[in-house]
RODO-2510 file (C-alpha; in nm, 4 decimals, decimal comma):
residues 246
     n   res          X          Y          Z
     1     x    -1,7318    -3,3168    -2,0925
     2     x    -2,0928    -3,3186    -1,9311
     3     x    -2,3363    -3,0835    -2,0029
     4     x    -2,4833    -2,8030    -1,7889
     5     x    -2,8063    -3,0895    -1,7262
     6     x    -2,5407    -3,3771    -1,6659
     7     x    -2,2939    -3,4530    -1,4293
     8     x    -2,0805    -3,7653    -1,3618
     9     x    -2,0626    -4,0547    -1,0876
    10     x    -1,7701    -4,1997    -0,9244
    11     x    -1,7375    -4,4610    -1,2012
    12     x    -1,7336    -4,1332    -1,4599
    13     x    -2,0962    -4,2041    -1,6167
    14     x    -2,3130    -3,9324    -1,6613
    15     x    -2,6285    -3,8617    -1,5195
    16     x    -2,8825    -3,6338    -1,5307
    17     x    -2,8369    -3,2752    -1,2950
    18     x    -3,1497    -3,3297    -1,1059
    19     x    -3,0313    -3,6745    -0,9928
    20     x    -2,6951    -3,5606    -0,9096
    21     x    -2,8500    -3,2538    -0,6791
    22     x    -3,1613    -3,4488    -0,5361
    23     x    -3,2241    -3,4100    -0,1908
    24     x    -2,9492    -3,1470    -0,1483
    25     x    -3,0446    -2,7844     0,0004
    26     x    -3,0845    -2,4027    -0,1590
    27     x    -2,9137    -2,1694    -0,0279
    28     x    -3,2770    -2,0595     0,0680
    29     x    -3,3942    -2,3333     0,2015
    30     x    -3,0904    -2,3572     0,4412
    31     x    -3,1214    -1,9671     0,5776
    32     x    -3,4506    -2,0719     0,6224
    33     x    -3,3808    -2,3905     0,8253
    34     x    -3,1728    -2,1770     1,0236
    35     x    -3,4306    -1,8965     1,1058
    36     x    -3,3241    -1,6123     0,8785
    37     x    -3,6181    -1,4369     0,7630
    38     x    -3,5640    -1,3677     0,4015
    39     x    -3,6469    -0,9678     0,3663
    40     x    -3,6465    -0,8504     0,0008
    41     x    -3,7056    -1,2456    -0,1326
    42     x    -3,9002    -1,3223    -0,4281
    43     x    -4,1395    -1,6608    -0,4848
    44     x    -4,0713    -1,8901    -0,7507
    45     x    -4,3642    -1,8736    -0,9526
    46     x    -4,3313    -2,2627    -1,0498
    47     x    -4,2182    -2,4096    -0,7422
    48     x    -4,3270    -2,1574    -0,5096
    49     x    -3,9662    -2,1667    -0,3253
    50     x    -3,8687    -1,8649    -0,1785
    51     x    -3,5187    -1,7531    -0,2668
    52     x    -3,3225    -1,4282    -0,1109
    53     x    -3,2799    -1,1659    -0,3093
    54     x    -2,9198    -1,0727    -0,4731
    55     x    -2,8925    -0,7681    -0,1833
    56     x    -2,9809    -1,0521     0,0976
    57     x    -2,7331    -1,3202    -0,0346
    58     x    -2,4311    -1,0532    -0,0153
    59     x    -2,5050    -0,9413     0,3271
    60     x    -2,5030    -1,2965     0,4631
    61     x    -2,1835    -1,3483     0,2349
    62     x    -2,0179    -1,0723     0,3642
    63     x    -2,1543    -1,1220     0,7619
    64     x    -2,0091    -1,5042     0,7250
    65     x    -1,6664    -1,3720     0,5646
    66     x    -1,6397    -1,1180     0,8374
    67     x    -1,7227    -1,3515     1,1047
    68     x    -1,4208    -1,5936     0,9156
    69     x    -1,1901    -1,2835     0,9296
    70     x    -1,2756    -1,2950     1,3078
    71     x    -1,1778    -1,6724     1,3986
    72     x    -0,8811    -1,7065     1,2032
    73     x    -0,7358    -1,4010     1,3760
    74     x    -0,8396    -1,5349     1,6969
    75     x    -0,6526    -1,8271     1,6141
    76     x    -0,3268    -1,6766     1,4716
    77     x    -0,2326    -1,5052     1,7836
    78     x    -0,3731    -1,7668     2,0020
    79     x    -0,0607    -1,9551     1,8349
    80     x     0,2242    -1,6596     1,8669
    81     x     0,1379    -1,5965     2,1993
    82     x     0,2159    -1,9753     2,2448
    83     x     0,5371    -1,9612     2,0701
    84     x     0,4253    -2,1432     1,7129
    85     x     0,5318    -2,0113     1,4537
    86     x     0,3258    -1,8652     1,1683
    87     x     0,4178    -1,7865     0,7826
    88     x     0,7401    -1,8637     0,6384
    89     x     1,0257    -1,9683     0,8280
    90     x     1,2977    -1,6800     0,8407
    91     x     1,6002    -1,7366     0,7072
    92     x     1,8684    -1,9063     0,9929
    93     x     1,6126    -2,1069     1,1056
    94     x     1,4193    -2,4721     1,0567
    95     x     1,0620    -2,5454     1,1393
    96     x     1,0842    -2,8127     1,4228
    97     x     0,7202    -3,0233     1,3879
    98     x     0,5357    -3,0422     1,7557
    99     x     0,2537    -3,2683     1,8260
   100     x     0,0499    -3,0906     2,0742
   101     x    -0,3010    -3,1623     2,2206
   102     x    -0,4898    -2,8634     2,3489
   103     x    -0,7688    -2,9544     2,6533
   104     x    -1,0653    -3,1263     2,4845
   105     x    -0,9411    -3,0929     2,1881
   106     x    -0,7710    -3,3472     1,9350
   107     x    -0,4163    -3,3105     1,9004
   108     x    -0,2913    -3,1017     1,6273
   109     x     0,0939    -3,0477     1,4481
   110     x     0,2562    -2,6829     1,4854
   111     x     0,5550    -2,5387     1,4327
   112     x     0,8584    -2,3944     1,6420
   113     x     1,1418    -2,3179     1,5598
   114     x     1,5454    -2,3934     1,5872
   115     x     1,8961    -2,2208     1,4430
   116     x     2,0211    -2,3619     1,0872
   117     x     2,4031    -2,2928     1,1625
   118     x     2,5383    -2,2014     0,8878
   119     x     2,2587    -1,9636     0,8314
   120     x     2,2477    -1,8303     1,1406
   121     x     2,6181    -1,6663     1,1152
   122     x     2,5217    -1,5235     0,8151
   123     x     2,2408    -1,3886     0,9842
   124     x     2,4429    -1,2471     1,2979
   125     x     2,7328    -1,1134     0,9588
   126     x     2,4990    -0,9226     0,8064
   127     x     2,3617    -0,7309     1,1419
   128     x     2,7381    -0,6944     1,2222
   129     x     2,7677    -0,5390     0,8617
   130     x     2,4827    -0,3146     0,9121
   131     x     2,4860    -0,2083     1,2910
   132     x     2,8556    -0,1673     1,3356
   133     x     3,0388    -0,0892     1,0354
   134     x     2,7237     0,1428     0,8698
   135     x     2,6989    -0,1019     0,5391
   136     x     2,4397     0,0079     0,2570
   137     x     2,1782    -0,2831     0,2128
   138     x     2,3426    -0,2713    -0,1320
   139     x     2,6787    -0,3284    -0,0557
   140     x     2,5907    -0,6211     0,2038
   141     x     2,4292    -0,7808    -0,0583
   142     x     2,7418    -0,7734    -0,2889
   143     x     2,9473    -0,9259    -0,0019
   144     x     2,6914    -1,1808     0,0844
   145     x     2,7238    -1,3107    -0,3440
   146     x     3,1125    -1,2377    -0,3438
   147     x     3,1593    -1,4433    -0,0482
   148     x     2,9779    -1,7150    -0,1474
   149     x     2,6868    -1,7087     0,1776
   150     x     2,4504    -1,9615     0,1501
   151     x     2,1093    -1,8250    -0,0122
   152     x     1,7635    -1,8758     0,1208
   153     x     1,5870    -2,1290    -0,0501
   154     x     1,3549    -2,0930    -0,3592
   155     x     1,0141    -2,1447    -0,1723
   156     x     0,9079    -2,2710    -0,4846
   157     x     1,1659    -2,5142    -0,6069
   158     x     1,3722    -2,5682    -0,2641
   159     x     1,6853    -2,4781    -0,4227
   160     x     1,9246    -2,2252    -0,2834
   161     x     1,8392    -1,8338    -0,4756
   162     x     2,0410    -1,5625    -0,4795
   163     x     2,0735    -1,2541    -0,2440
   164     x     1,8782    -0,9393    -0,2937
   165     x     1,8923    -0,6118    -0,1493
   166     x     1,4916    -0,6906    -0,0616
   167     x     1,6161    -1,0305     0,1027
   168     x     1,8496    -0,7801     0,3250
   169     x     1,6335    -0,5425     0,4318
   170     x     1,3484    -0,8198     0,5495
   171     x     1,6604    -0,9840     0,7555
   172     x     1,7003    -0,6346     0,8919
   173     x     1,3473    -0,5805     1,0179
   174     x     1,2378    -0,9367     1,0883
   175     x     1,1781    -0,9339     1,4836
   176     x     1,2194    -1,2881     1,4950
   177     x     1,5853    -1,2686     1,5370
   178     x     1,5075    -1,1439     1,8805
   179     x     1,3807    -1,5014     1,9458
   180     x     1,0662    -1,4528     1,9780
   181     x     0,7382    -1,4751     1,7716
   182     x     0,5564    -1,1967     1,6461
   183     x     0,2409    -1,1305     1,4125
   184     x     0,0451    -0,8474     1,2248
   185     x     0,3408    -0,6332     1,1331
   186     x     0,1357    -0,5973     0,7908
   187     x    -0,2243    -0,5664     0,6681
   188     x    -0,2917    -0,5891     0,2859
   189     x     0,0794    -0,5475     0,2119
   190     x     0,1409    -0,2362     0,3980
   191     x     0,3176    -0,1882     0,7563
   192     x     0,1140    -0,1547     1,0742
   193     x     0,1810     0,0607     1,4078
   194     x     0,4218    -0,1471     1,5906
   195     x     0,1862    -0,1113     1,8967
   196     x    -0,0795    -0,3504     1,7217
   197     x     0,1634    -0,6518     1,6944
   198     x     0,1022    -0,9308     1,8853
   199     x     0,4224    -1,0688     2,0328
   200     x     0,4800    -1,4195     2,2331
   201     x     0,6571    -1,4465     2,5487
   202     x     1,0240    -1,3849     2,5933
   203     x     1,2287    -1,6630     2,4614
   204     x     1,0302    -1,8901     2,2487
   205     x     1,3337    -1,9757     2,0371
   206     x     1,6923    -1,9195     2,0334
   207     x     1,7578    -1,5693     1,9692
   208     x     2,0121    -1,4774     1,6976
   209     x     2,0988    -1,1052     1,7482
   210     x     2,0705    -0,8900     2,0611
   211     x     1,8194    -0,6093     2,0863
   212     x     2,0779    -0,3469     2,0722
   213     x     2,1808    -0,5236     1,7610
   214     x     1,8870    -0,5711     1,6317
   215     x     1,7951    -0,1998     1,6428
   216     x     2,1519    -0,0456     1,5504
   217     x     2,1072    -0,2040     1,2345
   218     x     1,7825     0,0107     1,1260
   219     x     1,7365     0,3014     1,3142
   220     x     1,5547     0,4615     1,0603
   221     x     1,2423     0,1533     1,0728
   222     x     1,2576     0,2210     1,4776
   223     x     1,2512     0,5681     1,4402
   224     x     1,5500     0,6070     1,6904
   225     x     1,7161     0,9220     1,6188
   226     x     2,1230     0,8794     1,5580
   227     x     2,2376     1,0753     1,8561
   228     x     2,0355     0,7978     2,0853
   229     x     2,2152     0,5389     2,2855
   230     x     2,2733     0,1465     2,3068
   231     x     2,0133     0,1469     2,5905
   232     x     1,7264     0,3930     2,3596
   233     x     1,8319     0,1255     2,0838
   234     x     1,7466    -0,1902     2,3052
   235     x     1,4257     0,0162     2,4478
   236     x     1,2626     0,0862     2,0772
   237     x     1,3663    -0,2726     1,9662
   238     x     1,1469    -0,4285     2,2717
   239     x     0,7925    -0,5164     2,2580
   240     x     0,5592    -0,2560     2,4388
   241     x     0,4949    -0,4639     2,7628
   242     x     0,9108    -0,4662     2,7801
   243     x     0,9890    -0,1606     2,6520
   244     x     0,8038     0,0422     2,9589
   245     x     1,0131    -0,1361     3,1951
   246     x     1,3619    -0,0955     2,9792
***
């Protein structure tokens, strides 16, 4: 294994560190070539380099990750509000590959996506289960394993798992049943206001439960109270844009 003053070449010999990194950069020397002044940088009293100080790295660390954070949000709802789909594909469904080539740009793969079957009567079962005949999440779940329903897969190993009552209850509240796409329902691993999720237009792939449906089967997530309506149900389950004019 090479030493901290060795490394290795393509053909796995070593050689020494300061061969390996010649003519390569600081981090200093590239703020610099950039036009950062370095505040709170200290001189290298053999080379005379000037090098940012620890406080100076971590702000430009944390600027650049922000700035990251930034883009690939940008990006992610760039693609729901197209229709793509982003994150795992929900149960009842297959992600269909699409070539497409945005102006000036190079042409890049994305996802949509189209009805499994089979899955998808399981899907529309278990919001009959829930929205009409008032099943627990618990007792769906022992139906689902009784009856022999196809599993989602293992995302690990591709083979078919077994139901849980967690697998349920995110069939329950996935909007993508409504067929369309939607992002930012969670941030860290905690639920967000509904009224910060970006949605795609109407339509963006075959729906597999109504929104009456969809929101009978959860009225607590909604927060439609149980003396509402079909049409209060349909209103809640909407996006905001859709839900003013419901």
């Amino acid at each position: 294994m090479p030493s901290n003053t060795t490394a290795q070449d393509e053909s796995g010999d070593r050689i020494p560190r300061w061969a390996a990194t010649a003519g390569r950069q600081t981090f200093g020397q590239r703020l610099t070539a950039m036009g950062v002044r370095l505040f709170g940088s200290a001189t290298e009293p053999d080379t005379g380099e000037v090098t940012p100080s620890w406080r100076v790295r971590q702000h430009v660390l944390r600027d650049y990750h922000a700035a990251n954070l930034v883009a690939a949000r940008t990006v992610s709802e760039e693609l729901v509000r197209a229709g793509f789909n982003t994150g795992d594909v929900p149960y009842g469904y297959r992600a269909r590959r699409v070539r497409v080539t945005p102006a000036g740009r190079r042409a890049r793969w994305r996802t949509r996506l189209q009805i499994e079957p089979v899955e998808a009567s399981t899907v529309r079962m278990i919001f009959v289960w829930r929205g009409e005949d008032r099943l627990s999440t618990t007792e769906i779940r022992r139906r689902l394993a009784a009856s022999r329903y196809p599993a989602p897969l293992d995302p690990e190993t591709g083979e078919p798992g077994v139901w849980t009552v967690a697998i349920v209850r995110a069939i329950l509240r996935n909007p993508k049943y409504l067929g369309r796409q939607v992002w930012g329902r969670t941030h860290h691993g905690k639920p967000t206001p509904q009224a910060d999720w970006v949605w795609s237009e109407v339509w963006v792939h075959p729906p597999l439960v109504t929104a009456e449906e969809f929101a009978a089967a959860d009225r607590r997530w909604w927060g439609v109270p149980a003396s509402a309506g079909a049409n209060d149900f349909s209103a809640n389950a909407l996006p905001p844009d859709q839900r003013r004019a419901a």
